[in-house]
C-alpha positions as CSV (number, residue, x, y, z in Angstrom):
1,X,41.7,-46.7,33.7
2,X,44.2,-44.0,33.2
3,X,44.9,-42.4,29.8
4,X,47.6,-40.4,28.6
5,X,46.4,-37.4,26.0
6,X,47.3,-35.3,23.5
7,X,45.6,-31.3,23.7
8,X,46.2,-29.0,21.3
9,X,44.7,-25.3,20.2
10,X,41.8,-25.9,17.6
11,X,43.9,-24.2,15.3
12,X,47.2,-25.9,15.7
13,X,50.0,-25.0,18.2
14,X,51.8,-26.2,21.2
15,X,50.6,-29.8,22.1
16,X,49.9,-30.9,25.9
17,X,50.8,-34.3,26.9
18,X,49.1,-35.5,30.3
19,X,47.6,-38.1,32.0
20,X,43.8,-38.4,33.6
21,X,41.1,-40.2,34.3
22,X,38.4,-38.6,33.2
23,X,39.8,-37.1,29.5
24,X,36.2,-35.0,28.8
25,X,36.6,-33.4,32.8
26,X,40.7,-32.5,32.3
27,X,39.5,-31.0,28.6
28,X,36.8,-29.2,29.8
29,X,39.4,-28.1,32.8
30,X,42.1,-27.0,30.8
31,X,39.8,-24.9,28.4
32,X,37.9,-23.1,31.4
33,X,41.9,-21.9,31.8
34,X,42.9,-21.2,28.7
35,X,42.3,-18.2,26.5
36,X,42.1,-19.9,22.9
37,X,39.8,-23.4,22.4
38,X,41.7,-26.4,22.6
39,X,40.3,-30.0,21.5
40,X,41.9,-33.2,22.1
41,X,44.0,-34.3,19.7
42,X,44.5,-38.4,20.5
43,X,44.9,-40.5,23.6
44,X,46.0,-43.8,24.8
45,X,45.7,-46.4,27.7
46,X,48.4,-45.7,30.2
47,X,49.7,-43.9,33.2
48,X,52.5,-41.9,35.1
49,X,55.3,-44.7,33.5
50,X,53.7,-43.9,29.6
51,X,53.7,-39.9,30.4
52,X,57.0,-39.6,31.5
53,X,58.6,-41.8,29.0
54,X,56.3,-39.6,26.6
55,X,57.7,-36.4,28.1
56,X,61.1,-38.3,27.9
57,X,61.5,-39.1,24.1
58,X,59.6,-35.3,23.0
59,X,62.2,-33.8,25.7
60,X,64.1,-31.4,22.8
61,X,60.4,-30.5,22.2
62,X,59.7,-28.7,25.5
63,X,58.3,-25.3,25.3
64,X,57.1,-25.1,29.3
65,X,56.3,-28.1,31.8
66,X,53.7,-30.5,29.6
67,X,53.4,-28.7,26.6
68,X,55.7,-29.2,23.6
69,X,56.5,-27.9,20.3
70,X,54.3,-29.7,17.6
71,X,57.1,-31.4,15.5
72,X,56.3,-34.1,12.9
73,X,56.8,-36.8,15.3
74,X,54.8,-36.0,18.3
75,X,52.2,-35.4,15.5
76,X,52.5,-38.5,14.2
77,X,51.9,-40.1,17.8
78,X,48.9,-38.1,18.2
79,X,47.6,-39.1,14.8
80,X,47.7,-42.4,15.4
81,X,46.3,-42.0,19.3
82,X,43.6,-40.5,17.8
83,X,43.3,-42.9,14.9
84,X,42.9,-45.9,18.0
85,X,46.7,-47.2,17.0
86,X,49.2,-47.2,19.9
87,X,52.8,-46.1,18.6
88,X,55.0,-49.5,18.3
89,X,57.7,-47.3,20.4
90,X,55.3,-46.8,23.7
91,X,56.2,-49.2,26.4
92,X,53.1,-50.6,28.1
93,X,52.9,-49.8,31.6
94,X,54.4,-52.1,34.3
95,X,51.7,-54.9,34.4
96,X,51.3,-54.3,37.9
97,X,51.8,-50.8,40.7
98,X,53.7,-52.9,43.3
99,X,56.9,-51.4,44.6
100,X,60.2,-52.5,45.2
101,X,63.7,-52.2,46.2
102,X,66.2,-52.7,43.6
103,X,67.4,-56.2,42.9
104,X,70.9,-56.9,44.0
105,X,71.3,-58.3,40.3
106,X,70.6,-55.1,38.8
107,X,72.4,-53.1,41.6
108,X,75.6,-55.0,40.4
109,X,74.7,-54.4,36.7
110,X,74.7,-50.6,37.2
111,X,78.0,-51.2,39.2
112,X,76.5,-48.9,42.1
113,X,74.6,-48.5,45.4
114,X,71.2,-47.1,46.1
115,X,72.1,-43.8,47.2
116,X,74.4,-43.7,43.9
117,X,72.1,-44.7,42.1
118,X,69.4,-41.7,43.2
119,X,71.7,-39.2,42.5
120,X,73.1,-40.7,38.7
121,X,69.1,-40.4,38.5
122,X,68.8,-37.0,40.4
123,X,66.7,-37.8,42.8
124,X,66.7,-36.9,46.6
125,X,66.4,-39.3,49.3
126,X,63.5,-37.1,50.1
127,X,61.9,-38.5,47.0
128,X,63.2,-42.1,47.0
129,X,63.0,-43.0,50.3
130,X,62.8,-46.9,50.4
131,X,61.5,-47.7,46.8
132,X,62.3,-46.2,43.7
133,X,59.1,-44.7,41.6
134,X,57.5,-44.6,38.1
135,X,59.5,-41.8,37.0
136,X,62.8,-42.9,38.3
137,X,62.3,-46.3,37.0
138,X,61.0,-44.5,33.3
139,X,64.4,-42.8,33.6
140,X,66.6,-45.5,34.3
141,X,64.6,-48.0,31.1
142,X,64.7,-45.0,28.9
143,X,68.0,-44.1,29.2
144,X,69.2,-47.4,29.6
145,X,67.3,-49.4,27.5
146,X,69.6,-52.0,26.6
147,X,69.9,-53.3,30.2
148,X,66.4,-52.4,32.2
149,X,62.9,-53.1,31.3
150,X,60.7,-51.8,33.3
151,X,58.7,-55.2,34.8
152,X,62.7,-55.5,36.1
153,X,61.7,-53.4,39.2
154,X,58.3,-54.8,40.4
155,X,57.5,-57.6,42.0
156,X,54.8,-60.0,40.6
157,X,51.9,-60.9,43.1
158,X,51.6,-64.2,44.2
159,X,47.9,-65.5,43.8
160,X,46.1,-66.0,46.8
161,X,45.9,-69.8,47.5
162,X,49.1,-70.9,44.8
163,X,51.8,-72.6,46.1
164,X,54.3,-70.3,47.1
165,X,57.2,-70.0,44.6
């Protein structure tokens, strides 16, 4: 189980928000690098999808690559991470990792092709070679919320031995 967390200085300061595995190992990690003693701050279930939309909504926030300026609402987040509550505003994570191509249905609801579509998203083909990721497919439901939801871009698994659909 992934988690997504909130580090901070003991003392108050820039916030970190990241994603691991093991929160006490990526703690102790960070703290063996850093010159001050941090202490984590909150954390939730989730993985790459919840960290970048994270990093996404906190973007005027940004001081350097995962570490953002403590305003009243990313500390409101991390209060209620660390109170156990999961902010009504998080997405939950695409239920399951499977990849896919783009639906022609949503193709024609963007009004565009693939290779369109990478670069309104600024990606490289390099990047998004056959499927799009996590990050582009946080991009696209976070800044198009209206029209894509992010279980919109994976497929559902067929169970083994059910009649196919």
């Amino acid at each position: 189980m992934s988690h997504v967390y909130f580090i901070s200085p003991v003392n108050g300061g820039p916030i970190r928000i990241g994603r691991t595995k093991a929160l006490d190992n990526r703690l102790n990690s960070l703290m063996n690098m850093s010159p001050i003693e941090l202490e984590l701050i909150g954390s939730i279930d989730g993985g790459e999808y919840v960290e970048y939309w994270l990093h996404e909504f906190f973007a005027k926030d940004r001081l350097h690559s995962e570490w953002f300026k403590p305003s009243k609402k990313l500390l409101e987040f991390a209060e209620d991470a660390r109170s156990g509550v999961r902010n009504s505003l998080i997405p939950k994570e695409p239920e399951n990792k499977f990849y896919v191509d783009l639906n022609k249905k949503k193709l024609a609801e963007l009004g565009t092709d693939k290779d369109e579509l990478r670069s309104y998203l600024g990606l490289s083909k390099a990047s998004c070679i056959s499927t799009l990721g996590y990050r582009s497919v946080a991009q696209l439901c976070f800044r198009h919320p209206e029209r894509f939801q992010p279980n919109d871009f994976y497929d559902t698994p067929k169970n083994p031995g059910s009649p196919a659909a």
